[in-house]
N, C-alpha and C positions, 0 to 999 in steps of 0.2 A: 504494500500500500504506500502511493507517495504521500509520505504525512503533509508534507508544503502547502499539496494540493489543498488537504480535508483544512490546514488552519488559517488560510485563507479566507473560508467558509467560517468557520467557529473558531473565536475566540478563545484562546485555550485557556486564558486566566480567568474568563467568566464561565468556563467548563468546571475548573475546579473550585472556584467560587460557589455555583452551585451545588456541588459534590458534598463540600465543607459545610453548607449552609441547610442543607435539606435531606442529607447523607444518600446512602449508595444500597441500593440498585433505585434509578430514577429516570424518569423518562420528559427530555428537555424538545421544546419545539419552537419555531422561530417563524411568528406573523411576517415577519418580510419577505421570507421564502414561500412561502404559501400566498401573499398576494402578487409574488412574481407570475408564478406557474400559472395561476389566473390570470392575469392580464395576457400573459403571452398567449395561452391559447384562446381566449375570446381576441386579439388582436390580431391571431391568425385567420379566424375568416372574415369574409367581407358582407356579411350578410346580417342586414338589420333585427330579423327576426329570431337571431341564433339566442339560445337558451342555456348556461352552462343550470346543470344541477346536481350540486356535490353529492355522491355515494356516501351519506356519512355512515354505512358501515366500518368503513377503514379508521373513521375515529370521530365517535359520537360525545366526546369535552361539550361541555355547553356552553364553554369557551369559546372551542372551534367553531361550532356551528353559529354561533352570535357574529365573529370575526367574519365568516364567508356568507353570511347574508348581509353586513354591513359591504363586504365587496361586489354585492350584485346578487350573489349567487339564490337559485332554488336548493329544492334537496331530494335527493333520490332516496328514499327509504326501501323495506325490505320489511317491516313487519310493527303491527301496531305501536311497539312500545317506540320504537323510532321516529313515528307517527306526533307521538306523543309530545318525545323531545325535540321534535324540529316547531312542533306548535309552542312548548317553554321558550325556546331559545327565539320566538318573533317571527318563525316565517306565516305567513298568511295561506290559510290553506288553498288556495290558488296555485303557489310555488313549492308546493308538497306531491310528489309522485311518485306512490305508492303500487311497487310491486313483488308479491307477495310469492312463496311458489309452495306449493303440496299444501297449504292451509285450510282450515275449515270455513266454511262459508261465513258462519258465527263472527269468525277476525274481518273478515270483509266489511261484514253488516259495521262493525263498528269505524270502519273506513268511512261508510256512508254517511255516518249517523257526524263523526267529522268536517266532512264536507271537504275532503283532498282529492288530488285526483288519483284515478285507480289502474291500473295494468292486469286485466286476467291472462294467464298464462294455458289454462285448459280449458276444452271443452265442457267436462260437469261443472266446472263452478260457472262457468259461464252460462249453461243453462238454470242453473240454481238461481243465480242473480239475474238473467234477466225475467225469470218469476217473480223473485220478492221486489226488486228495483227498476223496473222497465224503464222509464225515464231518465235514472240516473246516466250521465254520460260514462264512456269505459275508456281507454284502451286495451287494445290485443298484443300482447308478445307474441312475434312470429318466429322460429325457429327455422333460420336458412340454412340451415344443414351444410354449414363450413366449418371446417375443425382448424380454427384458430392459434395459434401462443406457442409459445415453447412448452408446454408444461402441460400433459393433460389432464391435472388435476384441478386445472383451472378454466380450462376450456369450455365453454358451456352452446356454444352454437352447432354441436355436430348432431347428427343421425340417432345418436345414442342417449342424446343428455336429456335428462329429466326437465330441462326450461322449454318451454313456449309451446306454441300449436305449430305442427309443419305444419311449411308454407302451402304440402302438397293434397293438406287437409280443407284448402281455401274451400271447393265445394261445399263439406258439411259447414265450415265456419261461417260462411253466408243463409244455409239455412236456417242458424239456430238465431242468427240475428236477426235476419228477416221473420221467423216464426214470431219471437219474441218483442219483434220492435226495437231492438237496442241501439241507441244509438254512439257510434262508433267514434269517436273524436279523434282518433289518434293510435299509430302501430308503434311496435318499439321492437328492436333487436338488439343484442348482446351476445357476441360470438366470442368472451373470454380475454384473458390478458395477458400481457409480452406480445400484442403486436406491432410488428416492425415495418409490415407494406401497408401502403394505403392501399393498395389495389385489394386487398380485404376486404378495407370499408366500400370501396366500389363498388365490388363484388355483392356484397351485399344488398346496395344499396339498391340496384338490378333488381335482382328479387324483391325486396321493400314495395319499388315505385309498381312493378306490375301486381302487388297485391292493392296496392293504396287505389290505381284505377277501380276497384273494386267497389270502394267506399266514399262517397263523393262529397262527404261534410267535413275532412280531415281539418281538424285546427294546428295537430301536429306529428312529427316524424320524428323519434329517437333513436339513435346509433349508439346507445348505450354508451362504452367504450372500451378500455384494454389496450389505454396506452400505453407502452413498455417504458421504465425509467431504468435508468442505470445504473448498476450492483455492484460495477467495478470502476474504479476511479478511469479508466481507461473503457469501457464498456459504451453499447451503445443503446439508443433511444429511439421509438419514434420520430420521427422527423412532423411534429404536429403542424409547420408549416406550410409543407408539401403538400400535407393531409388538406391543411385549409383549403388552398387553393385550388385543388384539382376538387372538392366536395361540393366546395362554394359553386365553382363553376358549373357540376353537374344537378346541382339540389335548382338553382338560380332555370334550368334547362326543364326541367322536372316542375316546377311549379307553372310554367312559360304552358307547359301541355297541360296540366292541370285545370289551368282557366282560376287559379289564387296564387298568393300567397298564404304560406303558411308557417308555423316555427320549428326552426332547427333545431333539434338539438343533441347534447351529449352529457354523459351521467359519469363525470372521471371522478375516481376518488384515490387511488393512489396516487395518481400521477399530480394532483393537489399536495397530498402532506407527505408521501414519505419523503423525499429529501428534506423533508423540513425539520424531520426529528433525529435524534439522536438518543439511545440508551447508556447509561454512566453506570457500570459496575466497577464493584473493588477486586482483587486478586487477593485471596482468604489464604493461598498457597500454592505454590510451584514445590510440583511432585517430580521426581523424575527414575523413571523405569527402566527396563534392558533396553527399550528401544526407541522412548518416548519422554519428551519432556513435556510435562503438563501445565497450564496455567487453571487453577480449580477457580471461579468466583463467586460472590454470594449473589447467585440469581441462577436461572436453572429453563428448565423448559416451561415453568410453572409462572414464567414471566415474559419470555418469547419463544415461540413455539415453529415458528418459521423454519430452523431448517432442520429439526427433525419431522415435523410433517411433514414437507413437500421440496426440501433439499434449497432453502431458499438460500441465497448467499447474502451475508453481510459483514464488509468491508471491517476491520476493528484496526484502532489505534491505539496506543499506547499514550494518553493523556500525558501523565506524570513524567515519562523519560522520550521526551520525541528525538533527542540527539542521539540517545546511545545506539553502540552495536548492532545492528542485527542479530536475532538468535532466531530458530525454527520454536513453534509452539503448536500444542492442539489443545485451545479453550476449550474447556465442560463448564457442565452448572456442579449444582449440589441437591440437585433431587435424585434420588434413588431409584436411578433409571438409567440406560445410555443417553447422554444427556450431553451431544456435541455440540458446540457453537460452529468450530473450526477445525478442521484438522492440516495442520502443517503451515501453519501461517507464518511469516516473515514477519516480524515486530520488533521492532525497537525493545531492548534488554530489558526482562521484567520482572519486578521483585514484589513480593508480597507486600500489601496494601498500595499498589498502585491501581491509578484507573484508568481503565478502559473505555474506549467509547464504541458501540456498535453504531454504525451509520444505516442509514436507510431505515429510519425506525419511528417512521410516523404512521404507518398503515399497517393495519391488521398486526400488530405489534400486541400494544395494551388491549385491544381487542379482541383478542386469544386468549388474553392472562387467567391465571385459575389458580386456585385455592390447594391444590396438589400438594402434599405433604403437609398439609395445613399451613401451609408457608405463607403471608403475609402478598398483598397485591402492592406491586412499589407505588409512587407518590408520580404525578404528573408535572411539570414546570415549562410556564410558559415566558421566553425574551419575545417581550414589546415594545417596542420605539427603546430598546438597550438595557431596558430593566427587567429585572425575573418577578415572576407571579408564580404562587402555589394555586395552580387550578383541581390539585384534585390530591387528599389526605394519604398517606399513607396507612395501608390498614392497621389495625390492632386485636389482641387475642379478641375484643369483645364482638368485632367481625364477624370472627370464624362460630359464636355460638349464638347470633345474632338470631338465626330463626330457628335454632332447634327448639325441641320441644321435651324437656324431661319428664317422663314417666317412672312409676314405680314400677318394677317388676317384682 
């Protein structure tokens, strides 16, 4: 890892400031950064009607979400309590777009009773609701069956994935509309993340436009998203510019035949905060074995869970010694599991109680975290215009017995 690079970016004296101030394992995020990444890609297209709507699954702070509606933004949710907090945090249920997938009709209804707008993604609920809800406006998730990303654990637009109605369902999907009277507002797609071509999103978009012929009251079109950001200081990214340009131009084409205008949009949520954030662990102890030198920390999977789910990689630096030597390391946690961060990593010479910073740790990060060994959920900290803020407590034992229930046996 070029440390130069990372301290460029973050400050290393207000890293361990923070460290010092709010202790370790902690997780730091940076409002400038996150209202870059916005601007840049709302300043990539050229189209008045474009809709950014934050995915705050990647990190529902009611901090964040306050921050990226004070920036423009809507919010993409995924399930009522979401729902809930995008309605705490000021958005107006107008810029709330809720799409839910495998859920009971029941969480719907209370979508309704809300007033956000909706995404069904199946046929039964979709007959379901337009029984109890005929009037209410919807949108459709269509499933274009392109297998997207690096990663197929994240993919969600192919053949196989449990999201949206194939496209090639369009038939029954028009008659359960037209039986039911439902009216249609808007399709949405989501083919998954780490995409690097736009000709995906084109791809896509193909398929979209000859479904949306279909439906002739559209108010809007989502392209979801599954922008790729980049895991290695030297890695690469979406080019969202290219992306603008070439969408703008064919969405701009697409509405020209349509006989409106209507809203563009897209639902990024990593590619909003993970560069924004950074994770602050200590080093409890350097082990070293027949073959292995270890750096052990106090944080585990039970705090990022990333790459032993799904092999995700993140960048780490050595806070406290960024001059010294190189040595080889493979970071673990300390939960009672195989519990790698890294293995073989290049670091700067690392001795017990120094800190470490994981990069890329603003999505799906704290939003994974779990109570695993009864371990303690780390503290949140947010730098605004250069100052730190504690957005979010650090747990304590009285957490972990918060809702249990004793009984006598």
């Amino acid at each position: 890892m070029d440390t130069a690079i990372f301290f460029e970016k973050w400050d290393r004296e207000l890293l361990l400031k923070v460290a010092a101030k709010y202790d370790c394992p902690v997780y730091v995020y940076r409002s400038d950064i996150i209202s870059d990444q916005y601007h840049r890609l709302k300043s990539s297209f050229d189209y008045d009607r474009l809709k950014i709507n934050y995915a705050c699954k990647a990190l529902t702070n009611i901090n964040i979400l306050r921050y990226l509606r004070e920036l423009g933004s809507g919010l993409d949710t995924v399930s009522i309590q979401e729902v809930r907090l995008g309605l705490l945090a000021g958005f107006a249920p107008k810029d709330i777009l809720y799409t839910p997938n495998c859920v009971a009709i029941d969480e719907i209804d209370k979508a309704v009773e809300l007033g956000v707008r909706i995404n069904i993604d199946n046929i039964s609920i979709l007959e379901q609701f337009g029984a109890k809800h005929p009037h209410y406006p919807v949108g459709i998730r269509i499933n274009p069956h392109i297998l997207a990303g690096g990663n197929s654990k994240i993919s969600t637009g192919h053949i196989d994935s449990k999201f949206g109605i194939s496209f090639h369902q369009l038939p029954l999907l028009k008659r359960v509309v037209d039986t039911f009277g439902i009216k249609v507002e808007g399709l949405h797609m989501h083919t998954g993340s780490d995409i690097l071509d736009s000709e995906v999103f084109l791809q896509g978009a193909e398929i979209i436009f000859n479904v949306a012929n279909e439906f002739r009251d559209l108010d809007y079109i989502d392209f979801g998203s599954g922008f790729k950001v980049s895991y290695y200081h030297d890695g690469i990214e979406t080019d969202v510019e290219d992306l603008g340009l070439k969408m703008t131009k064919r969405f701009k084409e697409f509405c020209k035949t349509y006989g409106k205008e209507i809203d563009l949009m897209f639902e990024p949520g990593k590619f909003l905060v993970s560069e924004a954030g950074v994770f602050l662990v200590r080093v409890n102890v350097i082990k070293q074995t027949t073959s292995t030198v270890f750096a052990g920390v106090d944080s585990g999977l039970n705090h990022l869970i990333r790459p032993m789910l799904y092999d995700a990689h993140h960048e780490i630096v050595n806070v406290s010694n960024p001059d010294g030597r190189y040595r080889i390391y493979t970071v673990v946690g300390y939960i009672c599991e195989t519990d790698t961060f890294g293995v073989n990593r290049k670091l700067h010479e690392v001795s017990e109680g120094d800190i470490l910073a994981f990069q890329n740790a603003g999505a799906y990060c704290y939003m994974m975290s779990s109570n695993y060994n009864s371990r303690y959920r780390p503290a949140e900290v947010l730098i605004h215009n250069g100052e730190d803020y504690l957005i979010r407590k650090r747990e304590e034992f009285s957490d972990l017995i918060r809702n249990q229930v004793e009984i006598n046996l």
